[in-house]
C-alpha positions, 0 to 999 in steps of 0.5 A, spaced: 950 408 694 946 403 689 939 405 692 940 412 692 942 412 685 937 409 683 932 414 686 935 419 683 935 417 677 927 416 678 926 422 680 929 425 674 925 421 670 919 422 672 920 430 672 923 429 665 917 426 663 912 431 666 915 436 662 916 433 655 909 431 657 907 439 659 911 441 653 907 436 648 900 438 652 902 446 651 904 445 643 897 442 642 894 446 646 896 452 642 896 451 636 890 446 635 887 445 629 884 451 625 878 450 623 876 449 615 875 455 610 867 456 610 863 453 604 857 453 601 856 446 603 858 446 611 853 453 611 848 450 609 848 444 613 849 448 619 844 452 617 839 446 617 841 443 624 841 450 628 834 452 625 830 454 632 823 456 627 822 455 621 823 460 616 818 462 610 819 467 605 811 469 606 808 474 601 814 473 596 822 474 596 823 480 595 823 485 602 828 485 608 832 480 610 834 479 617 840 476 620 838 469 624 839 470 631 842 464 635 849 464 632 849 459 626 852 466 622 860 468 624 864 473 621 872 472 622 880 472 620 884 466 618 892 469 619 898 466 618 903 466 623 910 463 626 911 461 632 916 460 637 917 452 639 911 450 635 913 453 628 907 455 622 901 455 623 894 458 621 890 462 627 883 463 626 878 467 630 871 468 630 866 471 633 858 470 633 855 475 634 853 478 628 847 482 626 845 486 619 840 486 614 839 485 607 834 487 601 831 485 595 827 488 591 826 483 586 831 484 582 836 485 585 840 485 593 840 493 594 842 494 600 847 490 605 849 491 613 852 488 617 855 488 624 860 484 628 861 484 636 869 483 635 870 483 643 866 475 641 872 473 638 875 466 639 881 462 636 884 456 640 887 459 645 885 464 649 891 469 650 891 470 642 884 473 644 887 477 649 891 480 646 887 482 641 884 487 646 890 492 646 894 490 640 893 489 633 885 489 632 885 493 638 879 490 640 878 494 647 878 501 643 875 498 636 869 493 638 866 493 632 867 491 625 862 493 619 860 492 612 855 495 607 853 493 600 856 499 595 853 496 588 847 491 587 847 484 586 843 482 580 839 476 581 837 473 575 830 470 574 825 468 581 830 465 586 827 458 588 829 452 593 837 450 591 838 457 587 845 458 588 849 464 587 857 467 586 859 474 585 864 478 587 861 483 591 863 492 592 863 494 600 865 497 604 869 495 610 870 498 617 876 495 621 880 499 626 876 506 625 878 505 618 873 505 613 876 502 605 872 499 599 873 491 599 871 485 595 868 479 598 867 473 594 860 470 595 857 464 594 849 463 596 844 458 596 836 460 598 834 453 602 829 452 607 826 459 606 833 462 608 839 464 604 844 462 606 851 466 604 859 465 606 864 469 603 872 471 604 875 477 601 883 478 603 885 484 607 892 488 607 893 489 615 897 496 612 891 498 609 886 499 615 893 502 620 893 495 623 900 493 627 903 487 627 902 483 634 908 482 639 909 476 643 915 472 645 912 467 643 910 470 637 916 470 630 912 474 625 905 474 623 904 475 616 902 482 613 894 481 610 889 475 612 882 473 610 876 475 612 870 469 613 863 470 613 858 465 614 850 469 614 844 466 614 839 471 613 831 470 614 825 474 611 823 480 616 817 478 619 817 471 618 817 468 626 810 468 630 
């Protein structure tokens, strides 16, 4: 009786191991750990190390500007959420595949576009991005979100290396099929022959017919979130 006794009470050791084990590796495993808020620093940084070609701003600032290919710009959310087991935390998703367009004149930034492909969001966990498809964002019926400048950016002065900006900029915002005015907070630095911007504006779910998402693991999602923007343009032309 001694014997077995003690292999039973192995065993149930052992399972309670692997599931205080697998219960711990789930929690880390979905809620992580979200990425910092963008900033002008870390932009730049990222700026300098992913440059594939040098960028040069040949025959003067002022003309069209590009999106840099190669994923160093993103665009994306940051939400607060309660889940079940875990408790408060923050998801963030983003997504690299961004393309747009900029013109200076001179004077000013007239004119801004950009797109984003929100079928290529990523958070931490992979059913977040799943569901995205069918609930909330509704990826799989929206796959696109887009920006465009609707006031100019006045630039003061000739932009030189180091010249560094911060406005609150007027767009508009497509999102869900719904486009609506918003105000996104820029900063920018011209480094490099690039310009390198991030900005986050704060977004009403309500505003653009966004319904909550429904999980079981999921408590509540809170009713607004921050868009984040990380774009480095180059001058149209500038590859060989």
């Amino acid at each position: 009786m001694s014997k077995k006794l003690v292999i039973a009470t192995s065993v149930l050791l052992a399972l309670g191991f692997t599931a205080v084990a697998a219960a711990g590796a789930w929690y880390f495993w979905l809620r992580g750990d979200a990425p910092e808020q963008v900033s002008l620093e870390s932009a730049l940084a990222a700026a300098a190390t992913g440059a594939t070609a040098p960028a040069a701003a040949g025959g003067g600032l002022a003309g069209e500007w590009s999106i840099v290919p190669g994923g160093t710009s993103f665009a994306g959310y940051r939400v607060k959420e309660e889940l079940a087991r875990v408790g408060a935390t923050t998801a963030v998703g983003r997504s690299a595949a961004v393309a747009g367009s900029m013109t200076y004149d001179g004077a000013a930034i007239t004119a801004v576009q950009v797109t984003v492909d929100l079928t290529s969001l990523k958070s931490d966990s992979t059913m977040r991005d799943g569901a995205l498809r069918m609930q909330a964002l509704e990826t799989g019926k929206y796959p696109t979100a887009s920006f465009r400048l609707t006031q100019p950016i006045p630039i003061e002065g000739t932009p030189t290396e180091g010249t560094k900006l911060a406005a609150a900029v007027s767009g508009e915002l497509t999102l869900h099929g719904v486009t609506r005015p918003i105000t996104v907070l820029l900063e920018g630095q011209f480094s490099g022959g690039q310009v390198v911007v991030v900005g986050m504006a704060e977004v009403a779910f309500a505003d653009f017919d966004i319904a909550q998402p429904r999980a079981a693991s999921v408590l509540s999602v809170a009713d607004r979130g921050t868009l984040e923007l990380q774009l480095v343009f180059e001058k149209a032309g500038s590859r060989s």
